[in-house]
C-alpha positions as CSV (number, residue, x, y, z in Angstrom):
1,X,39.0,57.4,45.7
2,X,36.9,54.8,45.9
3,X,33.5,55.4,43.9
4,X,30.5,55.1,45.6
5,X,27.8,54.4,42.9
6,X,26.0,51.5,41.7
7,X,23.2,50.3,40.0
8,X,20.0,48.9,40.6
9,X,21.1,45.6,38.1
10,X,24.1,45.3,40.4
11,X,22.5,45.1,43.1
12,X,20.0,42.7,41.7
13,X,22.3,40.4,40.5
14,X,24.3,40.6,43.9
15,X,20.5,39.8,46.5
16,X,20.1,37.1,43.8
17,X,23.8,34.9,43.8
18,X,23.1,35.3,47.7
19,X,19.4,33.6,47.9
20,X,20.5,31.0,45.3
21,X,24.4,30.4,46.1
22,X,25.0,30.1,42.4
23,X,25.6,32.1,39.5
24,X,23.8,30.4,37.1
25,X,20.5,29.7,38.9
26,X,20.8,33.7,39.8
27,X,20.9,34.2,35.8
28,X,17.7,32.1,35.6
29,X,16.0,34.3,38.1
30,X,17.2,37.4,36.5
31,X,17.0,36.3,32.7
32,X,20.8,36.7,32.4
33,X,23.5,34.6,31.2
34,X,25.9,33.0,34.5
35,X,28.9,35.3,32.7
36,X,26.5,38.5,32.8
37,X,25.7,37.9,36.8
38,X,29.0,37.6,37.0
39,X,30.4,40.7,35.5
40,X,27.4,43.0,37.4
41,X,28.6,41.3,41.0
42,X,32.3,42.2,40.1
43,X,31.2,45.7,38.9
44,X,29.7,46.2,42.6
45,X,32.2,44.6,44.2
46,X,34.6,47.6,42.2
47,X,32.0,49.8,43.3
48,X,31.7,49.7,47.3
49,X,35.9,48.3,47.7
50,X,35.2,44.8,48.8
51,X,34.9,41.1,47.9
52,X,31.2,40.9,48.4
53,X,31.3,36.4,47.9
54,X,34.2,33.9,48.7
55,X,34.1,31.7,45.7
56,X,35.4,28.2,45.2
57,X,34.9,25.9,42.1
58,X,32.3,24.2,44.2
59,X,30.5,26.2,46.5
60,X,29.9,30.3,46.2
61,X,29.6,32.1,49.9
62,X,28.1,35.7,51.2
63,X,32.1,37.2,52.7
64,X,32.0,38.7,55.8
65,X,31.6,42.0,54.3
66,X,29.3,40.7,52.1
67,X,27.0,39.2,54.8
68,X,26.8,43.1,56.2
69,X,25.8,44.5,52.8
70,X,23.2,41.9,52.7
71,X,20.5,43.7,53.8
72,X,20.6,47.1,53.3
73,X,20.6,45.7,49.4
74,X,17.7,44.4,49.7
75,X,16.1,47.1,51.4
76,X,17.3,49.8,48.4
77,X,16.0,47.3,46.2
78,X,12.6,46.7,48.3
79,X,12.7,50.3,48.0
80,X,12.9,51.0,44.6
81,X,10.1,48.3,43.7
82,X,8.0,50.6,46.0
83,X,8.6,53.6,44.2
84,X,8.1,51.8,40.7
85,X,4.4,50.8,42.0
86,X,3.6,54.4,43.4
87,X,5.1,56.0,39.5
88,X,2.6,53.2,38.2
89,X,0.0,54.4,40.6
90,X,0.3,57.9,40.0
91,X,0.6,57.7,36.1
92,X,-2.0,55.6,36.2
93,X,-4.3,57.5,38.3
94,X,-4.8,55.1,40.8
95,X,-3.0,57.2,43.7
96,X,-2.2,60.5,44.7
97,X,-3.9,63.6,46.6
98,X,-6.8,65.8,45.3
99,X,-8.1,69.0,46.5
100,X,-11.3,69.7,45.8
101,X,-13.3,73.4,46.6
102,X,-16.5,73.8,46.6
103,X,-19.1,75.6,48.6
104,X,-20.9,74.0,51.6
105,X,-24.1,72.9,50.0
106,X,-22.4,71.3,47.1
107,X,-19.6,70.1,49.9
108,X,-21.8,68.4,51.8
109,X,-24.3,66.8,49.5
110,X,-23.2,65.8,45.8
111,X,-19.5,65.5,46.5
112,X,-19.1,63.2,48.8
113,X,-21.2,60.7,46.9
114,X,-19.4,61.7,44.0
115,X,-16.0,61.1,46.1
116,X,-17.4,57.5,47.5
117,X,-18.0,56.3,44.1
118,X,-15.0,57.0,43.0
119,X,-13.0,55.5,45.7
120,X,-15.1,52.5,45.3
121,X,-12.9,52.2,42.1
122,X,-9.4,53.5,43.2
123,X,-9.3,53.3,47.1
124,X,-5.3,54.7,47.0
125,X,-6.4,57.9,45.7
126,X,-7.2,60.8,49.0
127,X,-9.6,63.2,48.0
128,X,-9.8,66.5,50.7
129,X,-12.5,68.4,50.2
130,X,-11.9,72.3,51.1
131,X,-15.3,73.7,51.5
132,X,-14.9,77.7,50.7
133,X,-17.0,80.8,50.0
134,X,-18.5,80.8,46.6
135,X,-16.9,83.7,45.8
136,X,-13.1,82.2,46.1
137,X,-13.6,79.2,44.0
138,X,-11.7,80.7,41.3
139,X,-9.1,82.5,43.3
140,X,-8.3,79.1,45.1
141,X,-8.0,77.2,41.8
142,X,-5.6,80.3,40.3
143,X,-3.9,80.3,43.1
144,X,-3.1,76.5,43.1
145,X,-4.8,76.2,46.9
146,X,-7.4,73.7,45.1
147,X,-7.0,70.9,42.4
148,X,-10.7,71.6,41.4
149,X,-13.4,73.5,42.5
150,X,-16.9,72.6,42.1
151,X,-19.6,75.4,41.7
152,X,-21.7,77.9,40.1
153,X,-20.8,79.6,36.9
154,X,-19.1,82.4,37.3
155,X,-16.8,84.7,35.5
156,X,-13.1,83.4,35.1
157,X,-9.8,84.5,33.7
158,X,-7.1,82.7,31.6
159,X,-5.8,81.0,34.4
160,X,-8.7,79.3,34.9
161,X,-10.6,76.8,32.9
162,X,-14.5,75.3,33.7
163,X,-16.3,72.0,32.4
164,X,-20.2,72.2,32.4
165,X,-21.5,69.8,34.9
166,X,-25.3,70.2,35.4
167,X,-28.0,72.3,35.7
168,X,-30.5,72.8,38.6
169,X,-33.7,74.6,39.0
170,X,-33.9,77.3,41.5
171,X,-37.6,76.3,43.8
172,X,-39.1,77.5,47.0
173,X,-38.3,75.7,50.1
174,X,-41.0,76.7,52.9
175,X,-42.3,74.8,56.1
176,X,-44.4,71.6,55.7
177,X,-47.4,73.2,57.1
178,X,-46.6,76.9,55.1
179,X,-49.4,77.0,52.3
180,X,-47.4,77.1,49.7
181,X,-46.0,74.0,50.2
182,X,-49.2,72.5,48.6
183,X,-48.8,74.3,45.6
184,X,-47.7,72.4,42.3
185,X,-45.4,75.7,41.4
186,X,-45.0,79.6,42.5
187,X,-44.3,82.4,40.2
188,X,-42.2,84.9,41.3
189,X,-45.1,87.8,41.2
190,X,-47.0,85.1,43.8
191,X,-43.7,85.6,46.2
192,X,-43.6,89.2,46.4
193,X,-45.6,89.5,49.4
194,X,-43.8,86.8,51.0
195,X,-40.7,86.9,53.4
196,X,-37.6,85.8,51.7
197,X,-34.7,85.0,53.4
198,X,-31.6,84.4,50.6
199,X,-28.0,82.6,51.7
200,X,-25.2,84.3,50.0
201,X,-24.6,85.7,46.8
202,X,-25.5,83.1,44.1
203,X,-29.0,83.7,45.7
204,X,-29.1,87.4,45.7
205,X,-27.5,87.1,41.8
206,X,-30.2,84.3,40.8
207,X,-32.5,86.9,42.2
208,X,-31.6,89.3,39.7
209,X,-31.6,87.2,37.1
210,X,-35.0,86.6,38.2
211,X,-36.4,90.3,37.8
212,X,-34.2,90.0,34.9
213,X,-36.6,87.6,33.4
214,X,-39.7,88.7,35.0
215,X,-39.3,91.8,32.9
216,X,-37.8,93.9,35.7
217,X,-41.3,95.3,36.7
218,X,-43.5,95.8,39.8
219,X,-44.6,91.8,40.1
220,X,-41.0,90.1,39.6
221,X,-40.0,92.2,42.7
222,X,-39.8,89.8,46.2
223,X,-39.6,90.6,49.5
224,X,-36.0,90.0,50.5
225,X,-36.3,90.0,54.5
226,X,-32.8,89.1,55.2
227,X,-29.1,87.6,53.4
228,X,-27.3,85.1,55.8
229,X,-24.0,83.4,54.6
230,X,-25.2,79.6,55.3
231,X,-27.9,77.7,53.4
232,X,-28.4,76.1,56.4
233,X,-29.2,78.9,58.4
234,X,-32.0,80.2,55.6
235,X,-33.5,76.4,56.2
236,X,-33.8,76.8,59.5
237,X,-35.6,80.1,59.6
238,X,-37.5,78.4,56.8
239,X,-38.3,75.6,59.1
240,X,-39.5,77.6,62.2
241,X,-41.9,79.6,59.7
242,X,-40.0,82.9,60.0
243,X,-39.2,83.2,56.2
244,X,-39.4,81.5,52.9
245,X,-35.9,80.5,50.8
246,X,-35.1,79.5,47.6
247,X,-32.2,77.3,46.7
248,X,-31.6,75.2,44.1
249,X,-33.5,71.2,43.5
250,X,-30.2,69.5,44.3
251,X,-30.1,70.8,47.5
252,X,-33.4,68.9,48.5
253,X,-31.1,66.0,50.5
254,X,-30.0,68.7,52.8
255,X,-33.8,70.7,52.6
256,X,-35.2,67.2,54.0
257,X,-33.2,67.4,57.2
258,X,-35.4,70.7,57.9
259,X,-38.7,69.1,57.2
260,X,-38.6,71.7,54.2
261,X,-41.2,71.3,51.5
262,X,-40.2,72.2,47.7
263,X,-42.2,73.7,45.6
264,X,-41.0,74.5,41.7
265,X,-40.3,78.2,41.0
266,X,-42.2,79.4,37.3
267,X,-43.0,82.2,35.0
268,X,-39.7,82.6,34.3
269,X,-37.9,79.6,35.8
270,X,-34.3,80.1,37.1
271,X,-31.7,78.2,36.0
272,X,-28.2,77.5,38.1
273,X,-25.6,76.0,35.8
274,X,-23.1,74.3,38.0
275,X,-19.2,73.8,36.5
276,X,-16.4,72.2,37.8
277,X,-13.1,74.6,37.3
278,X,-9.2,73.7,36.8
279,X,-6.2,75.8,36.3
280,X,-5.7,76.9,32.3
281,X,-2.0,77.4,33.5
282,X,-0.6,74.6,35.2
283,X,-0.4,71.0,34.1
284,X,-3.4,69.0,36.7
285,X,-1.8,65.7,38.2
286,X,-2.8,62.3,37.0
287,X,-4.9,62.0,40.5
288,X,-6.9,65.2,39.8
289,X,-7.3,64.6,36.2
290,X,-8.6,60.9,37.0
291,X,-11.1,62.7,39.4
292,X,-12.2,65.2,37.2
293,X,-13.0,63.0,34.3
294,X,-14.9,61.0,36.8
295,X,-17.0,64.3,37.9
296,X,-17.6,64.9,34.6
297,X,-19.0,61.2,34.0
298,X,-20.3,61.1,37.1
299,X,-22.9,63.9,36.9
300,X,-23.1,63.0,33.3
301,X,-25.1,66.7,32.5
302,X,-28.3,65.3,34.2
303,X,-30.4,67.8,35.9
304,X,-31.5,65.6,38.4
305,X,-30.3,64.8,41.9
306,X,-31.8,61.3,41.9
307,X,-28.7,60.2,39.1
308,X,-26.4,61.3,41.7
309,X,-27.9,59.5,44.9
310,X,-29.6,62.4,46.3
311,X,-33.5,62.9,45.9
312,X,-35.5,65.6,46.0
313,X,-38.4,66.5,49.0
């Protein structure tokens, strides 16, 4: 039986004695010795069962066979360079496919700047972000749906691990003309007679945190009119003056869009400390490890949305 299998220095040796004609100008190429080029084009030759060059003392020639080998050695070889550079890529971080989760505020503010700067700096590298309820962040990243997931702080378990990213001030986000929108801060006792509409449950959680730290009594209570699911949705009730919302500073480049005024939230002040979360379990990919370093850089711990290309109202 014949045997099938040959090497990638075979086949090297063989592409270069057919571009040159000559053994030993196909042993400078390659950095071998005219003898070594030979030996690797005989041991292919043994390999696929014919006489791949007609050789004289004078002259060396593709054979017929040799002439239809041609090319499809050159394409394995063509092939094998491309797979070299996309193993350099990948170890290197400079390709690959990352998932990242994060809810839709933080989707469609922070991260994609966060994703534009990075690409600026390794273009091969596809970054799909999944946006997702805050509540599944974990679940997505223990359940290897999601490379990362960027969010609030939340409980986790051992399969999941979290990197402090920033924190961000909880304020009031009312209509232009509302008058508290002139006001340099708001204490929570000051919003209990005003209609509060929250988005989801980090808001109705920094909420009680809130009474929490208002001392639980009669004046850090507010008047919680309605819970939608969509920031969004609380800005725009905002902005048609049915409702006040609160939401955190960095959310100010989406608060803008509403014609939403900001005003700081005191006595106590609320605190959201955002993370960025991994899987404890499973080794992260070059890609996603490349992307989470940058995150980490990227937001740096600052507290403000300014560092970050965003601004507040």
């Amino acid at each position: 039986m014949v045997s099938s299998r040959f090497t990638q220095r075979q086949l090297s040796a063989f592409v270069a004695v057919a571009d040159v004609r000559n053994f030993g100008r196909a042993g400078e190429r390659l950095n071998l010795s005219p003898s070594a080029v030979s030996q690797l084009v005989s041991e292919l030759e043994s390999a696929v069962g014919f006489r791949l060059f007609d050789r004289t003392t004078r002259s060396v020639a593709l054979s017929p066979a040799g002439r239809e080998f041609h090319a499809s050695a050159k394409d394995v070889l063509k092939r094998i360079e491309l797979a070299q550079i996309a193993a350099d890529d990948i170890r290197n971080r400079a390709a690959g496919v990352v998932r990242v989760a994060a809810p839709m505020i933080m989707a469609s503010t922070a991260l994609p700047h966060a994703i534009s700067a990075y690409k600026a700096i390794h273009p091969k590298v596809v970054i799909r972000i999944r946006d997702s309820a805050v509540d599944a962040l974990i679940d997505k990243v223990a359940n290897a749906e999601v490379d990362l997931a960027v969010g609030s702080d939340r409980v986790i378990g051992d399969q999941v691990a979290r990197h402090p990213l920033f924190r961000s001030a909880w304020a009031l986000w009312c209509a232009a003309g509302d008058p508290l929108a002139s006001r340099e801060q708001v204490s929570w006792a000051a919003l209990r007679l005003q209609p509060l509409v929250l988005a989801g449950y980090d808001h109705e959680r920094s909420i009680a945190l809130a009474h929490a730290g208002g001392g639980g009594g009669e004046n850090s209570h507010v008047n919680i009119v309605d819970v939608v699911g969509n920031i969004s949705t609380a800005f725009g009730m905002a902005a048609a003056g049915l409702a006040v919302t609160i939401a955190p500073t960095y959310t100010g480049s989406l608060a803008r869009t509403f014609g939403l005024a900001m005003c700081p939230i005191a006595e106590p002040p609320v605190m959201q400390q955002v993370c960025l979360f991994h899987s404890a379990s499973r080794v992260v990919s070059p890609a996603a490890q490349g992307f989470l370093e940058h995150l980490v850089a990227w937001f740096g711990g600052s507290d403000d949305p300014n560092a970050w290309g965003l601004s507040r109202v």
